[in-house]
C-alpha positions as a printed Julia matrix, in Angstrom:
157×3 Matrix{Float64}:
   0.0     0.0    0.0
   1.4     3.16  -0.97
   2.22    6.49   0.93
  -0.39    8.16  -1.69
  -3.99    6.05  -0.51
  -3.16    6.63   2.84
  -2.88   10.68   2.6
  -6.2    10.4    0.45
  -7.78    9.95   3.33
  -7.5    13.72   4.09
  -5.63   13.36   7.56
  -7.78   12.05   9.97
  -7.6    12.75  13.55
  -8.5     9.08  14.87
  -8.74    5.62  13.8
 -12.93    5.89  14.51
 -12.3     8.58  11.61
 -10.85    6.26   9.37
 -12.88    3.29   9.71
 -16.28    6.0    8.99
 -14.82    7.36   5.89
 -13.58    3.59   4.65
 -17.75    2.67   5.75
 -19.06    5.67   3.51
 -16.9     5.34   0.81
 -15.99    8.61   1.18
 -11.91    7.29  -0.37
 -11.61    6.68  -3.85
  -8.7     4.17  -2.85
  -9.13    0.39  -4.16
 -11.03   -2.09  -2.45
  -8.38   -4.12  -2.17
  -6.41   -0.44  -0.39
  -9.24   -0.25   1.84
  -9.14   -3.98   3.18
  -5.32   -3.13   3.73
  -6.03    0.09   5.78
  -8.77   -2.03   7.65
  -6.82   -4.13   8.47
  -3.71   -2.08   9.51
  -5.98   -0.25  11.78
  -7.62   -3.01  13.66
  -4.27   -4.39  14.21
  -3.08   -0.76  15.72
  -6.37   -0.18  17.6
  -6.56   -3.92  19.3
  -2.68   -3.8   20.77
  -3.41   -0.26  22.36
  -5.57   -1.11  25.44
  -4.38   -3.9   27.42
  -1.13   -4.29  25.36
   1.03   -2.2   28.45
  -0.51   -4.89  31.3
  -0.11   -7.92  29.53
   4.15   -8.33  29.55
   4.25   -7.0   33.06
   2.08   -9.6   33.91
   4.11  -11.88  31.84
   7.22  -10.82  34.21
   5.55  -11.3   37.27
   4.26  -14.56  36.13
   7.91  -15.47  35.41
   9.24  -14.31  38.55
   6.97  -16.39  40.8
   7.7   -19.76  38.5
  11.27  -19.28  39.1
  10.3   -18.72  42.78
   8.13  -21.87  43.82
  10.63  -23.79  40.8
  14.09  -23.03  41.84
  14.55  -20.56  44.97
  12.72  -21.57  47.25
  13.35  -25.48  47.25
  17.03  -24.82  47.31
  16.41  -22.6   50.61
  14.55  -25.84  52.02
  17.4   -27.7   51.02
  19.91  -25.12  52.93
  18.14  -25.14  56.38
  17.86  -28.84  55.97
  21.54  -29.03  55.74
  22.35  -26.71  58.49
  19.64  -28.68  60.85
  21.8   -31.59  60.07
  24.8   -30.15  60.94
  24.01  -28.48  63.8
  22.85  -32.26  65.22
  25.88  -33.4   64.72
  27.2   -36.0   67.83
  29.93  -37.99  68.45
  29.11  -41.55  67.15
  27.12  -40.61  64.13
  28.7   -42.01  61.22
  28.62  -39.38  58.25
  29.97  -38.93  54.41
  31.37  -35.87  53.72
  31.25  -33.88  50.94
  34.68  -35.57  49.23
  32.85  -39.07  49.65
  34.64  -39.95  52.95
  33.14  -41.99  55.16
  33.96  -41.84  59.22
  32.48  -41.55  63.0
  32.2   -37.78  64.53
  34.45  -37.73  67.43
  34.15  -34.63  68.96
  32.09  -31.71  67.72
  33.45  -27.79  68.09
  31.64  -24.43  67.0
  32.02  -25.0   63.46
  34.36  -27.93  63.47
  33.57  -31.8   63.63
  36.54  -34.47  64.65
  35.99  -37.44  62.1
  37.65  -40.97  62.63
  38.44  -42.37  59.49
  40.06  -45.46  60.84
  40.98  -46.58  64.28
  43.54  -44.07  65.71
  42.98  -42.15  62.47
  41.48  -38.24  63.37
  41.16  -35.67  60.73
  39.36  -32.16  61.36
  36.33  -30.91  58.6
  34.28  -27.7   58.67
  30.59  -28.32  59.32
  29.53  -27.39  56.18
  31.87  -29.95  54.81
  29.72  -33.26  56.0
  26.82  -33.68  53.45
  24.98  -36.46  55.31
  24.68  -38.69  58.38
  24.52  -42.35  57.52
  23.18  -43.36  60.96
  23.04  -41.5   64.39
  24.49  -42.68  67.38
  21.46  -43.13  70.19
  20.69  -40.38  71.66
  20.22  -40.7   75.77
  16.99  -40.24  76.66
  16.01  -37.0   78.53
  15.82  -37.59  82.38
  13.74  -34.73  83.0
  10.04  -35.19  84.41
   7.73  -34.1   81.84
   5.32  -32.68  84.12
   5.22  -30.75  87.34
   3.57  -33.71  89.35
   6.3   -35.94  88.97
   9.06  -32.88  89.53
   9.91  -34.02  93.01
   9.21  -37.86  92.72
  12.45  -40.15  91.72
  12.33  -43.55  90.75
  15.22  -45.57  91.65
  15.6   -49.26  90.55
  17.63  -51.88  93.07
């Protein structure tokens, strides 16, 4: 379509303008011009509207996929690993993160003893030990549970 049928159309101000002269026949353009111009101007009229909401939305939408997708499992992952690490006891067997396997010795502040073999000690951060194959048994808690039993003690003979 050429520069010429479009300035036939005597410069109107909107595209409601257009689409009433191309109605009334007021152009002397083709019909085959004035399907072209209907067209181009349904195309320009239909993206105006809603066409500044819909990629925002778009980015939002993409945002929270990548949320519930990738962040926030791997921050589930991370505080499962620290719980883990921060039970560490002496007895638990545990694989570090180099595939080593050994019993925790003695646990420091952000240190854990590992025996490797008998008589065999070597030091790893905490963040180094990637699992716990088995725990050691834990001793039971000897408090009373309740206030009633506070001052009663069972002894065994």
């Amino acid at each position: 379509m050429g520069r010429s049928q479009v300035q036939g159309l005597d410069s109107p101000r909107s595209v409601q303008d257009v689409r009433d002269r191309l109605r009334s026949g007021a152009t002397r353009a083709e019909p085959e011009a004035n399907r072209k111009v209907s067209t181009v101007l349904y195309a320009a009229e239909g993206g105006g509207g809603a066409g500044g909401f819909t990629p925002i939305l778009m980015i939002a939408l993409l945002f929270g996929v990548m949320y519930f997708m990738m962040i926030r499992p791997q921050q589930k992952r991370r505080r499962e690993a620290e719980r883990m690490q921060s039970t560490l006891a002496p007895g638990d067997e545990v694989v570090t993160i180099g595939g080593l396997y050994g019993t925790v010795a003695g646990v420091d502040d952000d240190t854990v003893l590992l025996e490797v073999a008998p008589g065999v000690q070597t030091r790893y951060a905490r963040p180094a030990i990637a699992r716990v194959v088995t725990q050691a048994e834990r001793a039971e808690s000897t408090e009373p549970t309740d206030a009633a039993t506070a001052g009663a003690e069972i002894v065994k003979e």
